[in-house]
C-alpha positions in Angstrom: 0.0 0.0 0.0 2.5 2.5 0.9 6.2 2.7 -0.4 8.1 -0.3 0.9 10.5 1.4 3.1 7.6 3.3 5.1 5.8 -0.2 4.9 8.4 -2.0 6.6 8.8 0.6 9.3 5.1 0.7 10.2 5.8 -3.4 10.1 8.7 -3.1 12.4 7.2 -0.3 14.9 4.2 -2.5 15.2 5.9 -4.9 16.8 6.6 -2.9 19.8 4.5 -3.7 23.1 1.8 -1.6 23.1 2.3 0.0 19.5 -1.2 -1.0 17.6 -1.2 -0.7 13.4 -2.2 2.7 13.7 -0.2 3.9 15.9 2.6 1.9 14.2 1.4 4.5 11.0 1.4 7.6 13.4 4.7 6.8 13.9 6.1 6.2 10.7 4.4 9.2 9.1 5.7 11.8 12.2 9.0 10.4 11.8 8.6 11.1 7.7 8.2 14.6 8.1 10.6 15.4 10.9 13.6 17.2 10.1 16.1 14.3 8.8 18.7 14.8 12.1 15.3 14.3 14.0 15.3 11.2 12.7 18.7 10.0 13.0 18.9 11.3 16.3 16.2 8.7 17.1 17.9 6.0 15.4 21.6 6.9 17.1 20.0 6.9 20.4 18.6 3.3 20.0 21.8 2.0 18.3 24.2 3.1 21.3 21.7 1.7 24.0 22.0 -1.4 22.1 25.5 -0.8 21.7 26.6 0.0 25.5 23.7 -1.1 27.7 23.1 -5.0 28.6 22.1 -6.9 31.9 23.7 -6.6 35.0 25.4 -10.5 35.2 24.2 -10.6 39.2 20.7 -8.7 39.2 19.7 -8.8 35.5 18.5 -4.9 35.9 20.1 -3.0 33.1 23.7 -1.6 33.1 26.6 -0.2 30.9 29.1 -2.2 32.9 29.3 -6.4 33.7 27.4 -5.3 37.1 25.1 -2.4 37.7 25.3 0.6 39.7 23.2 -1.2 42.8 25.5 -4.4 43.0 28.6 -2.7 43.6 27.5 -0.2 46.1 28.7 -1.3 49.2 26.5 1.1 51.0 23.4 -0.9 50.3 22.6 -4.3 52.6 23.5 -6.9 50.6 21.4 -9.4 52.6 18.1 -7.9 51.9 16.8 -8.6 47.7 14.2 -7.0 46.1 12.1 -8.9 43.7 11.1 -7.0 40.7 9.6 -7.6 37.5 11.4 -5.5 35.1 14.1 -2.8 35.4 11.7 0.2 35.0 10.5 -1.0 38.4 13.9 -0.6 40.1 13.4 3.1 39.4 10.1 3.6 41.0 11.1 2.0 43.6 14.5 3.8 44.1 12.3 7.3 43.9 10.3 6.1 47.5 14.1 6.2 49.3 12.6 3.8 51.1 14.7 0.2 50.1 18.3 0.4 50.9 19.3 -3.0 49.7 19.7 -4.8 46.4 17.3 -6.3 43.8 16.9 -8.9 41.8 14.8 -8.4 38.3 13.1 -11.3 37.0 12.7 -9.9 33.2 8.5 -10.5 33.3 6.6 -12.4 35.2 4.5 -16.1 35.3 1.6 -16.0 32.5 0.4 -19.0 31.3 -1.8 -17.3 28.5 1.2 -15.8 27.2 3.7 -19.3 27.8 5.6 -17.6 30.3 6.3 -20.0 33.3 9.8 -19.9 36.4 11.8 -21.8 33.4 11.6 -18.4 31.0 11.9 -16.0 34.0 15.4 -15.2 36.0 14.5 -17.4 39.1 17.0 -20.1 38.9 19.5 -17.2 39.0 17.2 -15.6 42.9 17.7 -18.9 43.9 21.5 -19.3 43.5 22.4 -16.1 44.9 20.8 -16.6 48.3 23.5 -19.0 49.9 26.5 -17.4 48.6 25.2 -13.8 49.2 23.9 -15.1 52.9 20.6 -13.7 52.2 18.4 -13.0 55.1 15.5 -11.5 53.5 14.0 -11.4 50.0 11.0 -8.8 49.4 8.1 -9.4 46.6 7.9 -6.7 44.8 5.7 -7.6 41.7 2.6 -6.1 40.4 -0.2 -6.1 42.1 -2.2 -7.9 39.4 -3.0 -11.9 38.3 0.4 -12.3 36.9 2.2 -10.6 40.0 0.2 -12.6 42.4 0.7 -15.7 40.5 4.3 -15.0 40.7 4.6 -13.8 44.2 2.9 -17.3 45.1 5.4 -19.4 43.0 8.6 -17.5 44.6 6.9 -17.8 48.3 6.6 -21.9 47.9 9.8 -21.9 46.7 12.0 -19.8 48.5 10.6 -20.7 51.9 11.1 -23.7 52.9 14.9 -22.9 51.9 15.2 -20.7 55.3 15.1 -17.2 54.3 12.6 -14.6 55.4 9.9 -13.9 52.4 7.6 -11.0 52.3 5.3 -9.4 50.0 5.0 -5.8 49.6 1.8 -4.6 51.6 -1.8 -3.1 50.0 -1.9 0.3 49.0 -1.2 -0.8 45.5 -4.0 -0.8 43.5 -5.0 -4.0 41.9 -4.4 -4.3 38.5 -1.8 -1.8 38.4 2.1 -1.1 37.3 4.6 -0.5 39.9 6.1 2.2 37.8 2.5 4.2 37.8 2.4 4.2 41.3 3.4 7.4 43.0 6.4 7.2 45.6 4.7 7.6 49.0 2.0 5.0 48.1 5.1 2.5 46.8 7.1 3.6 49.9 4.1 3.0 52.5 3.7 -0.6 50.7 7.3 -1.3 51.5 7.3 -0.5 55.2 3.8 -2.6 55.7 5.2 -5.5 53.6 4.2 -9.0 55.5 6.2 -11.9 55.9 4.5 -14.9 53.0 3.2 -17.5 54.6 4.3 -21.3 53.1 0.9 -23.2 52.6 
C-alpha cells in the first residue's frame, strides 16, 4: 500500500509492546516529516543503548558495565533482595528512598496465557544467589495484578522452605496496576507494611 521502506517501518514499529497498526502508522508518518537529524537522532540513540547497555550479570536490571550501579555499592545491605519484575521498576522503587538493599529483576513475570512460566523467567538465577550472598531476606515486589500474584505465590513456595525470610509488599497498591505508575509515598508505604508470605 505505501512505499516499501515506510511499509516495513510501520511493520517493524508494530511490533513494539503496546504499539497497535495505527499507531505503528502515526509513527512512521511523524517520523517522515521530521527534520532528517530528527530522525537519525532517534535512530543513534537506540543503536548506542543497544551498543553500550546490557544486563547486570548478578541482578539482571540494566547496566553499561558487567554489574550495575546497585550491586557494587557497598553502602546498600546486601542481605536484603528486592524482587522486581522489570528494570523500570527498580526506578520507582529507588524514587520512595525507602529500600536500601539490592534487587533482583526477574525480566517478566509467570503467565500461562502468554507461555511464560519460572523456566523463561530469572528465578533459577534468585535462587542461586541466596546461599552465597547469605541472604536474610528477600522482598516481593511484583505487580499487584494476576500475573504478580501468581508469581509472588510461585517465589513464596519456593523460597521458603529454603530458610530465608519472604515478604510481599503490603496493599496500597491498586489491583491491576504497574509499579512504575504508582506514585512514591504510596510505593514507599507498601514497602514498610510489607508482611512476611506464609508457606501453605
Amino acid at each position: 500500500m505505501y512505499a516499501a521502506p515506510v511499509q516495513k517501518l510501520i511493520d517493524e514499529l508494530g511490533r513494539l509492546p503496546g504499539v497497535g497498526p495505527k499507531s505503528a502508522q502515526r509513527l512512521a508518518f511523524h517520523l517522515l516529516v521530521v527534520p532528517k537529524e530528527e530522525a537519525e537522532r532517534l535512530a543513534r540513540a537506540i543503536t548506542e543503548m543497544k551498543e553500550r547497555v546490557a544486563f547486570c550479570s548478578r541482578c539482571f536490571n540494566v547496566s553499561e558495565a558487567p554489574e550495575c550501579e546497585f550491586c557494587t555499592d557497598t553502602r546498600r545491605d546486601p542481605q536484603v533482595i528486592c524482587v522486581v519484575e522489570e528494570p523500570h521498576d527498580v526506578v520507582a522503587i529507588e524514587k520512595t528512598r525507602e529500600f536500601r538493599g539490592r534487587y533482583h529483576v526477574l525480566q517478566g513475570a509467570i503467565s500461562p496465557i502468554e507461555g511464560i512460566g519460572p523456566d523463561q523467567l530469572k528465578v533459577r538465577e534468585l535462587v542461586a544467589r541466596l546461599e552465597p550472598e547469605e541472604i536474610t531476606e528477600v522482598i516481593l515486589c511484583t505487580n499487584p495484578n494476576i500475573e504478580g500474584e501468581a508469581t509472588a505465590m510461585y517465589l513464596g513456595r519456593l523460597l521458603k522452605p529454603l530458610g530465608v525470610k519472604v515478604t510481599r509488599i503490603a496493599s496500597g497498591l491498586p489491583v491491576g496496576g504497574d509499579l512504575d505508575y504508582a506514585d512514591e509515598l504510596t510505593l514507599g508505604r507498601a514497602l514498610e507494611g510489607r508482611r512476611e508470605v506464609e508457606a501453605p
